[in-house]
C-alpha positions in Angstrom: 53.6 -27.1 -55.6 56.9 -25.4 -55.2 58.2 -24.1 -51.7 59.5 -20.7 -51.8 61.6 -20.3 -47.8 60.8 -17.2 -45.8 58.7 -15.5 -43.9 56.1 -12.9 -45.0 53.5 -10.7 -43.6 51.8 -9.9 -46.4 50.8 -12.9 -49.2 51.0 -12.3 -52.6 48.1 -13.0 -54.8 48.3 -16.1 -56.6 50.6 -17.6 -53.4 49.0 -19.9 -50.2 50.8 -19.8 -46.6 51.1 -22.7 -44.7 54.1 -23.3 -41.9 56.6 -20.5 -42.7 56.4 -21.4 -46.6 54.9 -19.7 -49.8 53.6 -22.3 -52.5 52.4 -21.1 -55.7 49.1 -21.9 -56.9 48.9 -23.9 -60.4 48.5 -22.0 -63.4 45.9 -22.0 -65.6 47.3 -21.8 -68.8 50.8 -21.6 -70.9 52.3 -21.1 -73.6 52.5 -23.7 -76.5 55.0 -22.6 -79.6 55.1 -23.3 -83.1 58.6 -25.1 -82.4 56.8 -27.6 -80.1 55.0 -28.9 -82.7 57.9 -28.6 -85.2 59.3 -31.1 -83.3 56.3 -33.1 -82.1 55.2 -34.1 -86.2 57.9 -36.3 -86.9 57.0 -39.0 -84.2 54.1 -41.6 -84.9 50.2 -40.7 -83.8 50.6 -42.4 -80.6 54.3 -40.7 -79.9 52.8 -37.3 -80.3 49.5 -37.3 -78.4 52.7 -38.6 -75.3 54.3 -35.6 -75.6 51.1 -33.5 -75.9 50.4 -34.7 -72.5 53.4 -34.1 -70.9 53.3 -31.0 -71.8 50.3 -30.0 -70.4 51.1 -31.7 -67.1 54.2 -30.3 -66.7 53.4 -26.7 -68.0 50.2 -26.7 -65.6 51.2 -28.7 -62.3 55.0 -29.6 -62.6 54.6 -33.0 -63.2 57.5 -34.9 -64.6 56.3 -37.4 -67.3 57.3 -41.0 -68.0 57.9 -41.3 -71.5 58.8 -43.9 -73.9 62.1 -43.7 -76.0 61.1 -41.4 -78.9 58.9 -39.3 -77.3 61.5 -38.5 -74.6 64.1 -37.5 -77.3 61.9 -34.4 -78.3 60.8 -33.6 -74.9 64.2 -33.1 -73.7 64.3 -31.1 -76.2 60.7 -28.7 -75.5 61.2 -28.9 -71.4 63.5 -26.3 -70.8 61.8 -23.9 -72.5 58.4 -24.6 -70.6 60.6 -24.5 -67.4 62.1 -21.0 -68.6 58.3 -20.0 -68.2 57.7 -21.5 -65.3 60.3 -19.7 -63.3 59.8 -16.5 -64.8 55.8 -17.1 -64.0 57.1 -17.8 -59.8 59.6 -15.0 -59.7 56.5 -12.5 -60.9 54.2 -14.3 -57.8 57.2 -13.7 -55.4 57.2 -9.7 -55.9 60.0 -9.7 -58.9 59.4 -7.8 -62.3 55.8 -6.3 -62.4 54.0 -8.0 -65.2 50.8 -7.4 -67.6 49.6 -11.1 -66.6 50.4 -14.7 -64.6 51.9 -16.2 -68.1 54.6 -13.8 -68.2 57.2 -16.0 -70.8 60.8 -15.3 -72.4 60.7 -15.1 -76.3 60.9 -18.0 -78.1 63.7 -20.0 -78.8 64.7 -20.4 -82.3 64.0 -23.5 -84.3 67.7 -25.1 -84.1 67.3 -24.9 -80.3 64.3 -27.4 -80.7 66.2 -29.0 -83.3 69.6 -29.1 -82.0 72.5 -27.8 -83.7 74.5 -31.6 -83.2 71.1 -33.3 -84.1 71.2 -35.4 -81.0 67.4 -34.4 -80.7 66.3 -35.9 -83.8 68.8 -39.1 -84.2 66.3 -41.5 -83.2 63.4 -39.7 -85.4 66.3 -39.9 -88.4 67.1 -43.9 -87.1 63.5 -44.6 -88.2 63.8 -42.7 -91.5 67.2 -44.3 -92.3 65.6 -47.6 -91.6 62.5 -47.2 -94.3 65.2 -45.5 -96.8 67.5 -48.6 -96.1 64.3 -51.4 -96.6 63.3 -49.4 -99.7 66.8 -50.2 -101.3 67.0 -53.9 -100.3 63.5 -54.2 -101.9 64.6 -53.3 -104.9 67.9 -55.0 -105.8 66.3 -57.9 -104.7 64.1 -56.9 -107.8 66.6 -56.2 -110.2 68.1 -59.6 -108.9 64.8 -61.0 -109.9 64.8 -59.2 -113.4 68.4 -60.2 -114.3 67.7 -64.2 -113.4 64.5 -64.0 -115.7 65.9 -61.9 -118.5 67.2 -64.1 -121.5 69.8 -61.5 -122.8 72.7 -60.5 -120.2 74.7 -57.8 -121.4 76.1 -54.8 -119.4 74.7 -55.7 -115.9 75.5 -52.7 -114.3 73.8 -50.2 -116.8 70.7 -52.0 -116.5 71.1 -51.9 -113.0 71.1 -48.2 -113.2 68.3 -48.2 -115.0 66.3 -50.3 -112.9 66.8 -48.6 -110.0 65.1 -45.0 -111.4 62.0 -46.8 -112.2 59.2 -46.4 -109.9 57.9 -49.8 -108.0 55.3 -50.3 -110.1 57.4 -50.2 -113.5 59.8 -52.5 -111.8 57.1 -55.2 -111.0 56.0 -54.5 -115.0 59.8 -55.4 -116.5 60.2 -58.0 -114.4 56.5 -59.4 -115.6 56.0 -59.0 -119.3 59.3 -60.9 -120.2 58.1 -64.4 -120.3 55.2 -62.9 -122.4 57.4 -60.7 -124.9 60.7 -63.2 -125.3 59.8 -66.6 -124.3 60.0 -67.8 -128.0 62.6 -65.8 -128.7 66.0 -66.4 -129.5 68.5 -64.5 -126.9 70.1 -62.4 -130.4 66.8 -60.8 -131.1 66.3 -59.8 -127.3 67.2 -56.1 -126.9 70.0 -55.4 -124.2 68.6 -55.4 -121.1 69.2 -51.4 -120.4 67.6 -50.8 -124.1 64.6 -52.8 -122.8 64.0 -51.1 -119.4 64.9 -47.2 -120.7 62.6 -47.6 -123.8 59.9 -49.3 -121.1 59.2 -52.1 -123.9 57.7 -54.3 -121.4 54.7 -52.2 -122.6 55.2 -53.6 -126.2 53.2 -56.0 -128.3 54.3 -59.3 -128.4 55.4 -60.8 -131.9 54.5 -64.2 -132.5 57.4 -66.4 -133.9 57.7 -69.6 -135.8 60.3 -72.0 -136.8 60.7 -70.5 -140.2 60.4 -66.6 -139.0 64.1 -65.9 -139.8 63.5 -67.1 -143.6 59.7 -65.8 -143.7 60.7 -63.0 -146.0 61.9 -65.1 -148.5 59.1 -66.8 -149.7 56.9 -64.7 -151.5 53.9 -65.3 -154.1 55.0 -62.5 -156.5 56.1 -63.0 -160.2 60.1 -62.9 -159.9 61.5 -59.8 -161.7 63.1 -60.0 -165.3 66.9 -60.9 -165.3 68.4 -58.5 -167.3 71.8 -59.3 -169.0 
């Protein structure tokens, strides 16, 4: 409870007296704004039902929470809002502006105040995301790497790249797959360029058995050879 100095004849409602001092009486309820939970949906499961706590215990009975890293980025950034309230709420008790009700609140902040114009707020939320987006791109050039070793044609390394980076995971983990099964028999001349191969998605193709003689299959033939004419 809060002290509030001087001496008074009459108590407010809502206040106890004890030894020269008001102290206000805990609330019953508050406030909770979209913004909070603006704020509050980036962290993990865990994270957020932390800082749903410490809201309540601070916007009820004052109590300052102990918070782990993340969570206490955002709450720094919800507290002074909910201690806004809480003032206004002790100046009513003490006599000041006349009010409708005990959760008399200032308007909302707007949404850049949760968020912080600078961003300070959110840098360790936008760490974490930073760190998947950063995992996600190792995973796959170590992919393409993967692709390039097992593909028998290397032309133009860089386009292919290109195009092995727009395709999904799953696609990627299908052109690296099928090329043993498509192009282990066949010579590296016949093998599309690599870029052709991943843009066109032949990995979904139908593999064409070869033989020794394939090159020169065409020539033998059991027709009747045409007339020479003179």
């Amino acid at each position: 409870m809060l002290p509030i100095k001087g001496s008074f004849s009459n108590p407010c409602p809502g206040c106890c007296y004890q030894s020269g001092f008001f102290f206000t009486l805990m609330r019953d309820s508050f406030v909770f704004y979209r913004s909070f939970q603006r704020s509050i949906q980036h962290l993990e499961a865990s994270e957020q039902l932390e800082v749903y706590h410490a809201i309540i215990a601070y916007a009820l009975d004052q109590v300052e929470p102990e918070l782990t890293r993340y969570s206490q980025a955002v709450w720094e950034a919800i507290k002074p809002q909910i201690a806004a309230n809480q003032r206004k709420y002790e100046a009513g008790l003490r006599g000041g502006k006349p009010k409708a009700n005990q959760d008399l609140t200032i308007p909302e902040p707007s949404a850049n105040l949760m968020y912080n114009d600078n961003g300070n707020d959110n840098e360790n939320v936008n760490e974490k995301e930073n760190e998947k987006d950063n995992e996600k791109e190792n995973e796959n050039v170590q992919r393409f790497d993967q692709f390039w070793t097992t593909f028998p044609r290397k032309t133009d390394k860089a386009r292919a790249k290109r195009s092995f980076l727009r395709l999904t995971k799953t696609e990627q983990e299908l052109a690296v797959s099928n090329i043993q099964r498509l192009y282990s028999e066949t010579p590296a001349q016949f093998v599309p360029h690599p870029s052709t191969y991943l843009n066109g998605k032949r990995w979904e193709d139908q593999a064409i058995q070869r033989t020794p003689n394939f090159a020169y299959s065409n020539l033998n033939s059991d027709d009747e050879p045409l007339p020479v004419v003179r």
